[in-house]
C-alpha positions in Angstrom: 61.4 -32.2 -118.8 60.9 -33.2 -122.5 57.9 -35.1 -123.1 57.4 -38.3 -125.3 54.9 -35.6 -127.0 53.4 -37.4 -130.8 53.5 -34.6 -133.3 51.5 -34.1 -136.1 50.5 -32.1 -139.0 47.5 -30.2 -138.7 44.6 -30.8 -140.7 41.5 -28.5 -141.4 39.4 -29.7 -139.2 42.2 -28.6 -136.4 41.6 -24.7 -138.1 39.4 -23.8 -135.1 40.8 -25.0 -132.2 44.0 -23.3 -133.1 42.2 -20.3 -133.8 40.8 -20.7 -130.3 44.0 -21.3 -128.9 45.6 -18.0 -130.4 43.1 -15.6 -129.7 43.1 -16.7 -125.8 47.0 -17.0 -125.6 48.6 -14.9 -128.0 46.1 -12.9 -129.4 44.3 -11.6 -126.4 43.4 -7.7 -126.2 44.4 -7.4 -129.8 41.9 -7.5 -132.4 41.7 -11.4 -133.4 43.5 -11.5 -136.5 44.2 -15.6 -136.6 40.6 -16.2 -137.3 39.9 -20.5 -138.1 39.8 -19.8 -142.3 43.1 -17.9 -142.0 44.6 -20.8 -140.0 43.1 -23.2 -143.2 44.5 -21.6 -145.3 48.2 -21.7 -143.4 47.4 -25.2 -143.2 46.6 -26.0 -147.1 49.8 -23.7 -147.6 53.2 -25.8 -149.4 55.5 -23.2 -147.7 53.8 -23.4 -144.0 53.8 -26.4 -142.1 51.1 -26.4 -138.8 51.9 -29.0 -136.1 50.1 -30.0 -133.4 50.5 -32.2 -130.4 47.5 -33.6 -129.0 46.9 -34.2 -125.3 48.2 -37.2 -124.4 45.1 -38.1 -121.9 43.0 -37.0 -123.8 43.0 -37.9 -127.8 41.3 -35.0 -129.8 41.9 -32.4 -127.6 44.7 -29.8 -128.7 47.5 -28.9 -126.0 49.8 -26.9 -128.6 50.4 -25.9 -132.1 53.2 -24.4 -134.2 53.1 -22.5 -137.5 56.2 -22.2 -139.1 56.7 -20.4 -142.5 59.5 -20.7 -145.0 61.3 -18.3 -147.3 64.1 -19.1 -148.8 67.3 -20.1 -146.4 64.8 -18.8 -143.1 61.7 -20.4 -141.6 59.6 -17.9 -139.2 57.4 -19.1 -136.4 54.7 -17.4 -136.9 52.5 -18.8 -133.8 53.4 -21.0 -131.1 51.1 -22.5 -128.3 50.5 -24.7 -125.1 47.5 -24.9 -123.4 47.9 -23.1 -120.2 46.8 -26.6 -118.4 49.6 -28.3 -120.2 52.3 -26.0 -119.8 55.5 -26.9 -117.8 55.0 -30.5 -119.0 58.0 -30.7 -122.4 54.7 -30.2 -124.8 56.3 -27.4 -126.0 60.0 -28.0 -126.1 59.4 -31.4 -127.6 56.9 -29.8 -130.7 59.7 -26.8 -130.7 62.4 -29.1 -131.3 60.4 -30.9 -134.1 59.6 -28.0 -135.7 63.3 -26.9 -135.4 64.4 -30.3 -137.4 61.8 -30.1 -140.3 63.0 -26.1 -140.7 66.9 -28.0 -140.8 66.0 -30.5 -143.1 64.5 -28.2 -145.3 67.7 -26.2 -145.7 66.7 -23.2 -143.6 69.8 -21.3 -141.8 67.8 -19.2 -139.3 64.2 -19.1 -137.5 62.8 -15.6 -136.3 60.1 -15.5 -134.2 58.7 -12.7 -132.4 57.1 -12.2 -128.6 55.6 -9.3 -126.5 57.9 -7.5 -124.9 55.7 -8.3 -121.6 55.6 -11.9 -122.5 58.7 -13.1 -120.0 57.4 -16.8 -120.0 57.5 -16.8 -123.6 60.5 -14.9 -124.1 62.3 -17.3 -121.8 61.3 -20.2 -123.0 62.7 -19.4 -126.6 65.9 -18.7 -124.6 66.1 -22.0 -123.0 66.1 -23.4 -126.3 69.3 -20.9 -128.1 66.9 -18.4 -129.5 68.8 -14.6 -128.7 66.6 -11.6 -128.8 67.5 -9.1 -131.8 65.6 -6.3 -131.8 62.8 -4.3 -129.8 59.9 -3.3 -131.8 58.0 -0.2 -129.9 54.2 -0.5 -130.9 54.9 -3.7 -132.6 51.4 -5.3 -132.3 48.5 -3.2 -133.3 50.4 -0.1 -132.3 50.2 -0.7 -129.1 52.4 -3.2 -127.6 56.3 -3.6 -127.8 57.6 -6.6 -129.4 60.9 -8.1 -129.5 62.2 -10.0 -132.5 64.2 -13.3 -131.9 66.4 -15.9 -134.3 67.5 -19.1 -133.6 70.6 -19.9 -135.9 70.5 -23.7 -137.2 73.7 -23.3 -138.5 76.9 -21.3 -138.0 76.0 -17.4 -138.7 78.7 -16.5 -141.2 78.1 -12.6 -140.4 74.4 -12.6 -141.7 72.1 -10.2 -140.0 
């Protein structure tokens, strides 16, 4: 199901509740590294776009975020959320898919984004949407837990790695 989700930029007063939101579900037993100034300052940053998609019942409240980075011909999703109330309800796929076109328009060629190994919700979702997992990463995150790398290629992969 794809919701009829309204996407946004963040803004700086949105800093903490993202925060929030990546500490509890991405974060969680690692030392809290996405703390609400770092978030800012992703924010405020010309080469980062944040999006957010508010809860549709309830104006205000968050329900997910994306932060997607640029460099050159690739964009990297650097953090990617739903509320675990609004899960299963196209939130995701729908602020995925917008992030997906704004990281086309730009130019980029390729998105990378990376997941715990253990993470098999996460890991299938990106697979539901044409993202192919790359590479494991042993001790990826904090030295302690395996990650696996993932790319999405917006356009045809002419032999690039």
């Amino acid at each position: 199901m794809l919701a009829d989700a309204l996407v946004r930029l963040a803004v700086p007063a949105d800093a903490g509740a993202i925060a929030a939101m990546s500490r509890e579900y991405i974060e969680h037993g690692l030392p809290w590294s996405w703390l609400p100034a770092r978030v800012e300052r992703a924010i405020r940053n010309p080469d980062t776009n944040v999006a957010v998609v508010d809860a549709p019942d309830a104006p205000g409240t968050l329900a997910a975020f994306g932060i997607m980075s640029y460099r050159e011909s690739d964009a990297h999703l650097l953090l990617f959320a739903v509320h675990h109330r609004r899960r299963r309800e196209g939130l995701g796929s729908a602020l995925l898919l917008w992030l997906e076109e704004v990281a086309r328009t730009g130019g980029a060629r390729r998105i990378r984004v990376e997941a715990r190994w253990d993470n098999v919700a996460a890991r299938n979702f990106y697979s539901e949407h044409g993202y192919h997992e790359r590479t494991l990463r042993k001790a990826m995150y904090s030295g302690t837990l395996d990650g696996v790398l993932l790319e999405k290629w917006l356009v045809a992969d002419n032999g690039g790695s």
